[in-house]
GULO-741691 format. One record per residue: x, y, z of N, C-alpha, C, O in turn. Coordinates in Angstrom, 3 decimals. Layout:
! GULO-741691
(node (X Y Z) (X Y Z) (X Y Z) (X Y Z));
...
! end
This chain:
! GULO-741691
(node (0.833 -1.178 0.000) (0.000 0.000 0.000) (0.879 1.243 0.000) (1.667 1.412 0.930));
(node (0.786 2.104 -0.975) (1.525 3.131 -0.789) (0.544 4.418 -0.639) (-0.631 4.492 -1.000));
(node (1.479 5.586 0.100) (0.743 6.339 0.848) (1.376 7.713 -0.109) (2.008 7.737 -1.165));
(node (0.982 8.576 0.614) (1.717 9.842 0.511) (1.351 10.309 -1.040) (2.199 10.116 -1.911));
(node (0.193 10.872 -1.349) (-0.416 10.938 -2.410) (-0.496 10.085 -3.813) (-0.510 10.355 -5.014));
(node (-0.548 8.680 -2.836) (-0.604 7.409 -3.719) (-1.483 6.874 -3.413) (-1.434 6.867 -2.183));
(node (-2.881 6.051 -3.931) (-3.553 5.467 -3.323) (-3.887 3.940 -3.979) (-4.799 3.237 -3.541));
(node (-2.910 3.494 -5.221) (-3.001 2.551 -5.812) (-3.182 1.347 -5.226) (-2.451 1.173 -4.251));
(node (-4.113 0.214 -5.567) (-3.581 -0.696 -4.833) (-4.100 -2.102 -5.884) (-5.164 -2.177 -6.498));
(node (-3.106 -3.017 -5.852) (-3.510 -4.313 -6.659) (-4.369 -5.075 -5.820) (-4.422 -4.929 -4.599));
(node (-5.150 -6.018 -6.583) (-5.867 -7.170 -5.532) (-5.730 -8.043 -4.424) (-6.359 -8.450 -3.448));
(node (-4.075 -8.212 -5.286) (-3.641 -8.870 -4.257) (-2.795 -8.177 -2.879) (-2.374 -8.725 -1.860));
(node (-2.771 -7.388 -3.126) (-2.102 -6.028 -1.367) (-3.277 -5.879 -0.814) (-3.258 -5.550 0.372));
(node (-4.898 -6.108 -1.611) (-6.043 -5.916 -0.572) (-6.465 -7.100 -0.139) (-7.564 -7.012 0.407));
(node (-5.972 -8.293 -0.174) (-6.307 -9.712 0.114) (-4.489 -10.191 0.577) (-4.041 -10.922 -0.306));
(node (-3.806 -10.016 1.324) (-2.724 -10.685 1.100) (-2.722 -11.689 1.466) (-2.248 -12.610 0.800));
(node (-3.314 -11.874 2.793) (-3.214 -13.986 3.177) (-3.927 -15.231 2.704) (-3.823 -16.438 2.920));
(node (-4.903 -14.230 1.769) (-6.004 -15.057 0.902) (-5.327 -15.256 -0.269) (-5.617 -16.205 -0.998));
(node (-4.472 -14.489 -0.537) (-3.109 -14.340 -2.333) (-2.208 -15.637 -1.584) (-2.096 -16.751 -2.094));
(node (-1.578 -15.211 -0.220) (-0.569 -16.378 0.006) (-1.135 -17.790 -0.392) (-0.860 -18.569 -1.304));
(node (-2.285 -17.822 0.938) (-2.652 -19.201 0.596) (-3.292 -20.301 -1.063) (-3.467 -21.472 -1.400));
(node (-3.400 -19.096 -1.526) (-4.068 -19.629 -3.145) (-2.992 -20.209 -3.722) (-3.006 -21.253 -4.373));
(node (-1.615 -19.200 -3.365) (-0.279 -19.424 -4.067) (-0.258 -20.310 -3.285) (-1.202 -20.940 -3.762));
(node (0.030 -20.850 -2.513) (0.216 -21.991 -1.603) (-0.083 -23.380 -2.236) (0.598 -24.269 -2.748));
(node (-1.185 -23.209 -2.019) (-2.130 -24.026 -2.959) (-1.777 -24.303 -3.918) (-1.631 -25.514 -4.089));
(node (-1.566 -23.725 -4.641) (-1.437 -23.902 -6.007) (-0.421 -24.571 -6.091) (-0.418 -25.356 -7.039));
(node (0.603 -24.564 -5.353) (1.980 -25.241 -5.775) (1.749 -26.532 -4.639) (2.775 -27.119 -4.296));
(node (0.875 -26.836 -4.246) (0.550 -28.265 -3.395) (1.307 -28.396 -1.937) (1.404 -29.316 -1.126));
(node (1.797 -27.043 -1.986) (2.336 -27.011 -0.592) (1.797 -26.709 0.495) (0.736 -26.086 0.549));
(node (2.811 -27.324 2.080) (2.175 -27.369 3.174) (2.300 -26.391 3.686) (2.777 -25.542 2.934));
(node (2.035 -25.961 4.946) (2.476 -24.605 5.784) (3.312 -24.841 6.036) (4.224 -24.019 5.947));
(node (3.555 -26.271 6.570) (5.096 -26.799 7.002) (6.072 -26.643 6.437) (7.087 -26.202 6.977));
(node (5.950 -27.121 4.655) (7.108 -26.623 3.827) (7.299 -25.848 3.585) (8.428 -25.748 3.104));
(node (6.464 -24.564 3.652) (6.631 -22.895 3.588) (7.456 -22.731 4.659) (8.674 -22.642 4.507));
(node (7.091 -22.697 5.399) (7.711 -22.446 6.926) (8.436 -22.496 7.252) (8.945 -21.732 8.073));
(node (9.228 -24.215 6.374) (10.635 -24.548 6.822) (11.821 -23.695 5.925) (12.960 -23.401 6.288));
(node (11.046 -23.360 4.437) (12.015 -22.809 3.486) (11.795 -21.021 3.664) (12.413 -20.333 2.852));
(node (11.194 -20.524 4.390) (10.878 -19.141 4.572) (11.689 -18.996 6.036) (12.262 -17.920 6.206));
(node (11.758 -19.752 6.842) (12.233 -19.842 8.253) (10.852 -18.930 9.337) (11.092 -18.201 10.300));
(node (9.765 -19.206 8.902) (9.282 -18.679 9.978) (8.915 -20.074 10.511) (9.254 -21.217 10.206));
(node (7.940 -19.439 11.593) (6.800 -20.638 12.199) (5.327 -20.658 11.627) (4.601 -19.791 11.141));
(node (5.192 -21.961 11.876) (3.778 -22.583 10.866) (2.313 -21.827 11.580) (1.223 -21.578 11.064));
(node (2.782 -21.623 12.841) (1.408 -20.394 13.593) (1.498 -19.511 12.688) (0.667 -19.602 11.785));
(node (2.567 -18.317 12.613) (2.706 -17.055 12.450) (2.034 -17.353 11.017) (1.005 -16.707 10.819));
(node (2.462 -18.271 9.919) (2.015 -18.320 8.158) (0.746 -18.598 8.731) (0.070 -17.632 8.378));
(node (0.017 -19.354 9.412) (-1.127 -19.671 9.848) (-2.272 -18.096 10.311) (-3.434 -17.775 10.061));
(node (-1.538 -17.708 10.801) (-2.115 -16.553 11.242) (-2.352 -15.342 10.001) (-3.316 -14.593 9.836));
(node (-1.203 -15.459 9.292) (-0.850 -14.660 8.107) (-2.143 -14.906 7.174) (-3.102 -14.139 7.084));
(node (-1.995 -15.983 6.578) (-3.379 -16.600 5.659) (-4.787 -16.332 5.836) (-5.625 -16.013 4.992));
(node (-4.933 -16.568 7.421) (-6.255 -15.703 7.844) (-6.328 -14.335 8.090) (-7.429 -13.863 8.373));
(node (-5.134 -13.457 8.018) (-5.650 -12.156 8.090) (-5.326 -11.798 9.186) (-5.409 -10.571 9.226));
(node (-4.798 -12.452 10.670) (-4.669 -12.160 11.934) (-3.312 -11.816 11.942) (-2.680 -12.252 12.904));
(node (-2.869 -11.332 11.347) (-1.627 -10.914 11.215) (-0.776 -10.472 10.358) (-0.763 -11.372 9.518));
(node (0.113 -9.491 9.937) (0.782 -8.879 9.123) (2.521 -9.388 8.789) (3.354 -9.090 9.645));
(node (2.818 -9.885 7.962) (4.669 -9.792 7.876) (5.294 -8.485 7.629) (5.053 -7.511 6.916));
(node (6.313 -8.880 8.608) (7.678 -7.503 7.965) (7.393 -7.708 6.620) (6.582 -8.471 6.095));
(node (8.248 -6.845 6.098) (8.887 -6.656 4.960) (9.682 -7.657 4.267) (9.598 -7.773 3.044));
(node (10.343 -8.287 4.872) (11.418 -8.987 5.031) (10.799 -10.767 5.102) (11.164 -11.814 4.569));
(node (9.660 -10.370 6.093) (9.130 -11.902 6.092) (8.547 -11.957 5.037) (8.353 -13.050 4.504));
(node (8.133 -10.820 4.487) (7.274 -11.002 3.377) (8.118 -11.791 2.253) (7.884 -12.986 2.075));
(node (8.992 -11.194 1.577) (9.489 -11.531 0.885) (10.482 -12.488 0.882) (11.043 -12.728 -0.187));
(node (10.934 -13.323 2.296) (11.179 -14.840 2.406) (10.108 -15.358 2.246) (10.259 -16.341 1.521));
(node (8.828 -15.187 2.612) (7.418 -15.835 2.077) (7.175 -16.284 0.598) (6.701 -17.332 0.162));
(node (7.826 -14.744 -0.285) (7.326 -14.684 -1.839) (8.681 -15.837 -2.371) (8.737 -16.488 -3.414));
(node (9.558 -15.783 -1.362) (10.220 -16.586 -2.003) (10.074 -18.390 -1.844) (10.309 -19.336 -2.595));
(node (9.659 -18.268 -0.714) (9.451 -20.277 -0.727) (8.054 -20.436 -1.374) (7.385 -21.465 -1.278));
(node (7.563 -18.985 -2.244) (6.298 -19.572 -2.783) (6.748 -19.259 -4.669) (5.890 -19.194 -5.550));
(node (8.020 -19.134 -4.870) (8.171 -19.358 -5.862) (7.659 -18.163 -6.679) (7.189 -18.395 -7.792));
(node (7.708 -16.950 -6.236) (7.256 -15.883 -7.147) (7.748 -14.504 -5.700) (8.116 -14.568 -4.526));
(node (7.409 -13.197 -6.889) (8.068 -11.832 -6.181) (7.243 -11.284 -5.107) (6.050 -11.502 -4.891));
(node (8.032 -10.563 -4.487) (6.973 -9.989 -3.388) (6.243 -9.099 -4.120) (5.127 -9.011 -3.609));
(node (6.349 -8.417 -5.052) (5.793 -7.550 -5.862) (4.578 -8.072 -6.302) (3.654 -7.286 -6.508));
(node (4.402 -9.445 -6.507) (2.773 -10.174 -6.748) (2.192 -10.008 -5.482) (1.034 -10.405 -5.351));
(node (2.785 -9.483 -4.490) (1.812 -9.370 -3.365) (1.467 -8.061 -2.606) (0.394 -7.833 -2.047));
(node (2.783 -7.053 -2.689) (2.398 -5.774 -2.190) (3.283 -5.128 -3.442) (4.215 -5.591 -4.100));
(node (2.554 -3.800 -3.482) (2.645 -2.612 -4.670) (4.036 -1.877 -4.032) (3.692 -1.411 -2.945));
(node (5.150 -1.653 -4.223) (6.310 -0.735 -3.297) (6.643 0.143 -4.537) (6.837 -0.196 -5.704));
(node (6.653 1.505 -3.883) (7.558 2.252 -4.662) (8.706 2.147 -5.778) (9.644 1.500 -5.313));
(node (8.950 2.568 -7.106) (9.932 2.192 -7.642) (11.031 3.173 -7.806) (10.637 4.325 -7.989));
(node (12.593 2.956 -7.781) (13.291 3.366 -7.588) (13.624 4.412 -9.236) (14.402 3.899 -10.040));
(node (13.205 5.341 -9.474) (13.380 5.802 -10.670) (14.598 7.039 -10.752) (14.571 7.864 -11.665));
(node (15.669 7.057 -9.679) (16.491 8.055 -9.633) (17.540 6.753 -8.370) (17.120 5.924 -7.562));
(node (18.756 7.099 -8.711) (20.110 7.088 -7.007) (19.725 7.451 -5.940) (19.733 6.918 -4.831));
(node (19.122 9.094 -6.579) (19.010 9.868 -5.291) (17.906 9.912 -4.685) (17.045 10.355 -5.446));
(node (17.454 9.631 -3.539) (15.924 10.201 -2.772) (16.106 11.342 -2.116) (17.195 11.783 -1.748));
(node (14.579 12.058 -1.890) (14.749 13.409 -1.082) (13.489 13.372 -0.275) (12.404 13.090 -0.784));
(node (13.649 13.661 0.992) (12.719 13.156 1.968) (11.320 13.838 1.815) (10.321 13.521 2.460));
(node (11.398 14.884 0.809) (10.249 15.278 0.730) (9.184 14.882 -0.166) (7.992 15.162 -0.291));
(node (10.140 14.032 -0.828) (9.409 13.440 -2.632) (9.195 11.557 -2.652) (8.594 10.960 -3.545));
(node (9.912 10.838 -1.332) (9.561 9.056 -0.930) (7.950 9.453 -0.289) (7.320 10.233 0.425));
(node (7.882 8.453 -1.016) (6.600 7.747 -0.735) (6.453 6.710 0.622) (7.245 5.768 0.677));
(node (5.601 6.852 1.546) (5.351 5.541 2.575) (4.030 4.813 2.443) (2.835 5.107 2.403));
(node (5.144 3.214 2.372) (3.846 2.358 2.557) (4.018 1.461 3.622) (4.707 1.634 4.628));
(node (3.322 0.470 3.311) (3.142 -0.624 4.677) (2.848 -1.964 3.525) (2.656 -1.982 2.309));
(node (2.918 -2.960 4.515) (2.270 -4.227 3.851) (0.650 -4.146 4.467) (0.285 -4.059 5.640));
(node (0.157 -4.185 3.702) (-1.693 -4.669 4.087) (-1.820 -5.234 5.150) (-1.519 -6.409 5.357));
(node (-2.431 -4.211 6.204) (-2.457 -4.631 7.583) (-1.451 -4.692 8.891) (-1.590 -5.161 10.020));
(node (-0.480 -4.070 8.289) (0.381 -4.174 9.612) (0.185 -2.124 9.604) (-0.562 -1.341 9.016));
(node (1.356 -1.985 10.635) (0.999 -1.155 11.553) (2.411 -0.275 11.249) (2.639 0.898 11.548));
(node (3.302 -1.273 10.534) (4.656 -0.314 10.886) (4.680 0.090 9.029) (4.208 -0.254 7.945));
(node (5.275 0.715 9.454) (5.600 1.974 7.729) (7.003 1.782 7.368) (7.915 1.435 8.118));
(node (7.067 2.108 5.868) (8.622 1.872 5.012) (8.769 3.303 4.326) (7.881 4.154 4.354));
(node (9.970 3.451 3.725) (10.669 4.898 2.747) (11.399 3.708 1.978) (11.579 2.593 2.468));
(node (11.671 3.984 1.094) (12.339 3.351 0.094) (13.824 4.040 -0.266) (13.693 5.187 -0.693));
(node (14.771 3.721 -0.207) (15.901 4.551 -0.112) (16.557 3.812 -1.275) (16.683 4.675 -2.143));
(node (17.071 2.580 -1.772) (17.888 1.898 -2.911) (17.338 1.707 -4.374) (16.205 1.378 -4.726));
(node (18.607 2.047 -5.236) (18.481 2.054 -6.205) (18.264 0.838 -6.699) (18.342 -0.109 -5.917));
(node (17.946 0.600 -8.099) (18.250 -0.813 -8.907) (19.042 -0.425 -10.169) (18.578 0.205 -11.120));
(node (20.343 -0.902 -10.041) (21.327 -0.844 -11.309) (21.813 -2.531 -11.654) (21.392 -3.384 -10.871));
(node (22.393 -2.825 -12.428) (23.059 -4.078 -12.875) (24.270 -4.268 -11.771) (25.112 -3.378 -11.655));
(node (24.322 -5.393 -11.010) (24.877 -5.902 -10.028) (24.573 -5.432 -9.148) (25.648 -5.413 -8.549));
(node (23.637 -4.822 -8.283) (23.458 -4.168 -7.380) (22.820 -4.862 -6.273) (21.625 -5.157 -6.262));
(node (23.619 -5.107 -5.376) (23.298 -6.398 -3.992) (22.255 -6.065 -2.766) (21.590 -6.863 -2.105));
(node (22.322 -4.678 -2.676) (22.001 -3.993 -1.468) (20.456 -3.096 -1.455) (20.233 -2.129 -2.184));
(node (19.593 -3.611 -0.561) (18.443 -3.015 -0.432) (18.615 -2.425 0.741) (19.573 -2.738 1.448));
(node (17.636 -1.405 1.153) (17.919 -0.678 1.937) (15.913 0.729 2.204) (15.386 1.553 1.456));
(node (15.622 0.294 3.393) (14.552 0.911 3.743) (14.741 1.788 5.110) (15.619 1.617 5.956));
(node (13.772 2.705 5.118) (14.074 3.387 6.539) (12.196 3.101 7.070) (11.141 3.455 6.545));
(node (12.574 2.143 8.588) (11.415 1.654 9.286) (11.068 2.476 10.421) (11.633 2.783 11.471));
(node (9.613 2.813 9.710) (8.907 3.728 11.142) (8.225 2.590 11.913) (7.328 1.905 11.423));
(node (8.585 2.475 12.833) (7.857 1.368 14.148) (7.077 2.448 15.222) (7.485 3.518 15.674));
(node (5.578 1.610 15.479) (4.713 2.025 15.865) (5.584 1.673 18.168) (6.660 1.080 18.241));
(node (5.041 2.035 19.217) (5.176 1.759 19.833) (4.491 0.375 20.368) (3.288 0.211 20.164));
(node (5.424 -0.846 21.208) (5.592 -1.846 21.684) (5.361 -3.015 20.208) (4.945 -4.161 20.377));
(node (5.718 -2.452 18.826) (5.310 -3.132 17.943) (6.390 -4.553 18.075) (7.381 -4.356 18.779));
(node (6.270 -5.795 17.516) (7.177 -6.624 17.647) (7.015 -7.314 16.454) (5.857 -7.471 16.067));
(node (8.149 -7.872 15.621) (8.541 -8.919 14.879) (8.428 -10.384 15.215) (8.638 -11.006 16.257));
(node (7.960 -10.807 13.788) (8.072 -12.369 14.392) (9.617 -12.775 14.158) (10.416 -12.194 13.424));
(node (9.753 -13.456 14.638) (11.058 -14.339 14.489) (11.603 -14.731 13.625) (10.955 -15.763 13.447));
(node (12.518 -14.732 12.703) (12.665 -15.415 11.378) (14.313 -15.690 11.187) (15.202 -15.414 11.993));
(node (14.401 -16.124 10.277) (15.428 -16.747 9.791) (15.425 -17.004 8.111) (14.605 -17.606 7.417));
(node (16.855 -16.201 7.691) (16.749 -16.480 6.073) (18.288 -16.398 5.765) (19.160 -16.366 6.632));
(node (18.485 -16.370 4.493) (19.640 -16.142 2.890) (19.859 -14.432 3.877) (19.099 -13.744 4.559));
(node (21.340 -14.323 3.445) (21.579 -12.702 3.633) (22.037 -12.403 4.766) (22.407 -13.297 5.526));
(node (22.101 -11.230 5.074) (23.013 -10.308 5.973) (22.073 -8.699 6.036) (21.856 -7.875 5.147));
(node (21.767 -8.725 7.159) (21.418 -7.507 7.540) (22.250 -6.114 8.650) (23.278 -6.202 9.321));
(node (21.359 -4.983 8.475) (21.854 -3.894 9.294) (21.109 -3.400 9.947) (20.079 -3.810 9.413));
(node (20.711 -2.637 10.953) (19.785 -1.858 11.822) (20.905 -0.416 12.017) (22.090 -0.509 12.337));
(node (20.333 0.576 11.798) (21.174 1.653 12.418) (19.879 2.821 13.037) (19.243 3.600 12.326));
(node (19.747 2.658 14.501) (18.317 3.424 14.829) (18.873 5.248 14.603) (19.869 5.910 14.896));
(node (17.776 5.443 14.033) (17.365 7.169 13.275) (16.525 7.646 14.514) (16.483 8.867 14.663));
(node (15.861 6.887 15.409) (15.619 7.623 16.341) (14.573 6.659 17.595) (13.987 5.627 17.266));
(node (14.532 7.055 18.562) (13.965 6.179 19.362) (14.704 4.883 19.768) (15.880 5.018 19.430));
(node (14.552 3.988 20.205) (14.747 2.845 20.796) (13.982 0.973 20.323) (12.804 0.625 20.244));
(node (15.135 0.252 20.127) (14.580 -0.654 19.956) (15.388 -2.070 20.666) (16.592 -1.926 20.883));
(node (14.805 -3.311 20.999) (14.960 -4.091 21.343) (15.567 -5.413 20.028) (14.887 -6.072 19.241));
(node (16.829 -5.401 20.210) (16.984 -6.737 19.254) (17.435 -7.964 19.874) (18.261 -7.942 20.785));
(node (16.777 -9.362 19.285) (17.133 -10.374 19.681) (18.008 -11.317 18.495) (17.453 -11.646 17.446));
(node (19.098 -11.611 18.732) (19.475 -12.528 17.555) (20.112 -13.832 18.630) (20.834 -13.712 19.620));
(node (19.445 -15.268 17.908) (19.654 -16.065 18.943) (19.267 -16.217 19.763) (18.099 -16.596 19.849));
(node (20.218 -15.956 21.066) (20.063 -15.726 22.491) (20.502 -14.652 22.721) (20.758 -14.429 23.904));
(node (20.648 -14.058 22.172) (21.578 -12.435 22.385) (20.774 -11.307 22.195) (20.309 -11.029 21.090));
(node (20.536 -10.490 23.422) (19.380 -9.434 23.294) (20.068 -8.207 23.403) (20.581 -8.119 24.519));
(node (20.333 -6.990 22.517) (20.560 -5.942 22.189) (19.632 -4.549 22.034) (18.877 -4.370 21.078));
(node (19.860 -3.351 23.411) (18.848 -2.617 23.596) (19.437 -1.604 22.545) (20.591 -1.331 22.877));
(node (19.108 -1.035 21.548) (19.705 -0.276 20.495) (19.039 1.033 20.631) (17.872 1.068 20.240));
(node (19.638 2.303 21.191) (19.613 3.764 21.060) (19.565 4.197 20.197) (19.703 3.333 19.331));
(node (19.352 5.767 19.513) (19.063 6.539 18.543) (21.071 6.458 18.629) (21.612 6.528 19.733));
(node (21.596 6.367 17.827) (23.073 6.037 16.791) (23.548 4.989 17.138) (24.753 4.816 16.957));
(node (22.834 4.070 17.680) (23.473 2.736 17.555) (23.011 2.083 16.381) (22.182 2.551 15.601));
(node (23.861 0.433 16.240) (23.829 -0.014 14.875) (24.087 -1.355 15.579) (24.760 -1.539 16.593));
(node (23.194 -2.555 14.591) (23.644 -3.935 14.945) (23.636 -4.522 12.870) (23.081 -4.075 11.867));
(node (24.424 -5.501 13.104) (25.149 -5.972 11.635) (25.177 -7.541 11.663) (26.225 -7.984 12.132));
(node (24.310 -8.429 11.286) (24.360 -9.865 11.464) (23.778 -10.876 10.516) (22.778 -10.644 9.836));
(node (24.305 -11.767 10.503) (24.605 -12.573 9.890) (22.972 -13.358 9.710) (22.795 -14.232 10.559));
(node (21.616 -13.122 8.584) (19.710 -13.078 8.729) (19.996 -15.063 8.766) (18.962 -15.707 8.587));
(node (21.046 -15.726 8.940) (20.275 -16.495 9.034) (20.353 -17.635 10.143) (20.252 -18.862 10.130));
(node (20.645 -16.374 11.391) (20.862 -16.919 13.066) (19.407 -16.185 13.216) (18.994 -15.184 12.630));
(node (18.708 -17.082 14.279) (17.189 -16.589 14.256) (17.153 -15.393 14.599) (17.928 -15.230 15.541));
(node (16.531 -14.264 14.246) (16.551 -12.857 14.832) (14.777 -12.146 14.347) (14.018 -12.418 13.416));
(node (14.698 -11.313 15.332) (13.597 -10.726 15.523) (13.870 -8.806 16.579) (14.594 -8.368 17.473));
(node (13.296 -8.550 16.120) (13.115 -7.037 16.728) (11.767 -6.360 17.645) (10.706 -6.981 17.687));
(node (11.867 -5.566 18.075) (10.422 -5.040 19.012) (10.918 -3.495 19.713) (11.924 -3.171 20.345));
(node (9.921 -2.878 19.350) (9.980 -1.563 20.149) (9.379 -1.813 21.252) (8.204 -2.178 21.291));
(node (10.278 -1.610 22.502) (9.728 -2.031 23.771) (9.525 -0.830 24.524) (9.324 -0.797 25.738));
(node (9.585 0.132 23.773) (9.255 1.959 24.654) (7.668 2.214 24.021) (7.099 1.475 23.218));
(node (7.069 3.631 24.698) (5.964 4.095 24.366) (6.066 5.070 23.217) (5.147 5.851 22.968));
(node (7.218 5.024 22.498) (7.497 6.315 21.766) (7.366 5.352 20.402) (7.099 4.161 20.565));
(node (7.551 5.862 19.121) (7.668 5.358 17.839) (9.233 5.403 17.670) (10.078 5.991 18.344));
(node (9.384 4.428 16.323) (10.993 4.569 16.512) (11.101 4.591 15.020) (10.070 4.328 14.399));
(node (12.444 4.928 14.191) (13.006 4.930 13.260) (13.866 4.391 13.110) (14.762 4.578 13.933));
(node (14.147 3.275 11.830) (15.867 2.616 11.984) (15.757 2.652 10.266) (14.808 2.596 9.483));
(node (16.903 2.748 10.147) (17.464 2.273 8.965) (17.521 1.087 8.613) (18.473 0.552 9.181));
(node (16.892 0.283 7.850) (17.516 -0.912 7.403) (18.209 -1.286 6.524) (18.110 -0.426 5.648));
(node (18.931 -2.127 6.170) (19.863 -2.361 4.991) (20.624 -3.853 5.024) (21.284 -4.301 5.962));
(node (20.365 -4.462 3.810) (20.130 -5.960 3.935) (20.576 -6.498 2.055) (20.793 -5.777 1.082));
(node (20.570 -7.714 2.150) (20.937 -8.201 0.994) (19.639 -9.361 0.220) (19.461 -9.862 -0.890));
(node (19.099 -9.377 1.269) (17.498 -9.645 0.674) (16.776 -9.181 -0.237) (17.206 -8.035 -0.367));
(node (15.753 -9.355 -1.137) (15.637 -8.555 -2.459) (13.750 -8.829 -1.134) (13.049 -9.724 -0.663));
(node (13.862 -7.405 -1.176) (12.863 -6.812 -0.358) (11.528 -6.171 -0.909) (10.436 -5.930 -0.394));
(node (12.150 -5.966 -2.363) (11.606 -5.059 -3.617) (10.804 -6.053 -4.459) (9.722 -5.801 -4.990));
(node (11.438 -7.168 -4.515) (11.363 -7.422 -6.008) (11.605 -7.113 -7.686) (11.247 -7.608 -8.754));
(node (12.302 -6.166 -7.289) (12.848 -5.480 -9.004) (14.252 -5.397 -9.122) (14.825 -4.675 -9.938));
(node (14.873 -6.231 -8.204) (16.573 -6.543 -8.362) (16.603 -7.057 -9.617) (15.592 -7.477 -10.180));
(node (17.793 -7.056 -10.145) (18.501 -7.507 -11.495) (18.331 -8.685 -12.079) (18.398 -8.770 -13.306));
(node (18.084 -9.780 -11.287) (17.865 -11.425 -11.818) (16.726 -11.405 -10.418) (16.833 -11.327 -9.194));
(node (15.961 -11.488 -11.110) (14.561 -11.650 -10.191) (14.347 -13.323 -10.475) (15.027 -14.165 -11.062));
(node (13.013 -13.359 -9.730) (13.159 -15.007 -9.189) (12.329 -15.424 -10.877) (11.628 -14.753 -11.635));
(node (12.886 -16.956 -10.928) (12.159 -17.439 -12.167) (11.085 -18.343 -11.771) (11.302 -19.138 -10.856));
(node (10.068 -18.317 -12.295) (9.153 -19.173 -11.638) (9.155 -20.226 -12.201) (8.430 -21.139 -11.805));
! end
C-alpha cells in the first residue's frame, strides 16, 4: 500500500493472506514446507493466511520466495526511478495490515546487492522471528529498539547499529511508548525489481 499521495492498490495487497494461501495451494504445498524454506513458524504463516496478522517486509518476501514468485505479486512498493531520494518526494507504505511503515531509499542498477529501507515502528510493535539467505543492518534514526538474535538481546539507542549474519534466528520489538526509526539495509531482495529476479 503506498501512501503519501498514492492510493493505488492491486488485488492482491487488498487480500494478502487469501493471495498467500491460493499461491500456496497452487503449488501443493504445506504450511510446514513454507515455513521450513521461509524460516518462519507454521502459527505465524497460519495466522498470516487468515488475516490475523501482518509480515515484515522482510518476512514477506522470504514468504514470496518459498512460494516461488516476487513480493511484488503481493504488495505494490515504490519504484526506484532516480540514485538519489529526497525526503520530501519518498513515498510511505506498509504491507496490508500491519501497523509499521517503510521509505524506500535503494536504487536498482546491474549488479546491485544492497536493499535498503528506513522503518517507522509504531510503539511496543514486535517482529516475528525469522530466519533467512543474507546479511542484515539496523542503524536506529531515532527512538529505541529491542533486538534479539539467537540468544543475544541488544537494547539499540538513537546512533546505535547492529550488523548480522539473517540467518541466526533474529527478531526485533519496540519495547518503549514512543515510535521509533531505523534504517535498514540488507541483501534480501525486499523489492522485487533486483537484477535477476526469481524465475518461476
Amino acid at each position: 500500500m503506498l501512501k503519501n499521495g498514492s492510493t493505488a492498490r492491486t488485488p492482491a495487497a487488498l487480500e494478502l493472506g487469501p493471495a498467500l494461501r491460493t499461491r500456496r495451494k497452487a503449488l501443493g504445498l504445506t504450511m510446514q514446507s513454507v515455513a521450513d524454506s521461509a524460516g518462519l513458524s507454521v502459527g505465524f504463516i497460519s495466522q498470516v493466511e487468515r488475516g490475523l496478522t501482518a509480515p515484515s517486509l522482510a518476512s514477506l518476501a522470504s514468504l514470496a520466495e518459498a512460494l516461488h514468485a516476487d513480493i511484488s505479486d503481493f504488495l505494490q512498493q515504490p519504484f526506484a526511478f532516480s540514485q538519489a531520494t529526497h525526503t520530501n518526494s519518498r513515498h510511505t507504505y506498509s504491507v496490508t495490515g500491519a501497523d509499521v511503515s517503510y521509505e524506500r531509499l535503494t536504487a536498482v542498477f546491474p549488479n546491485s546487492h544492497l536493499h535498503s529501507v528506513i522503518v517507522h515502528e509504531p510503539p511496543g510493535r514486535r517482529a516475528e522471528p525469522v530466519r533467512h539467505h543474507g546479511e542484515e543492518m539496523f542503524y536506529v534514526i531515532d527512538g529505541e529498539i529491542t533486538v534479539e538474535i539467537d540468544d543475544n538481546v541488544d537494547v539499540l539507542r538513537k546512533g546505535d547499529s547492529i550488523h548480522f549474519d539473517s540467518q541466526r534466528i533474529h527478531t526485533a520489538w519496540n519495547h518503549t511508548t514512543q515510535s521509533a526509526s531505523i534504517l535498514w539495509c540488507g541483501t534480501v531482495d525486499v523489492f522485487g525489481d533486483a537484477p535477476s529476479p526469481i524465475h518461476r
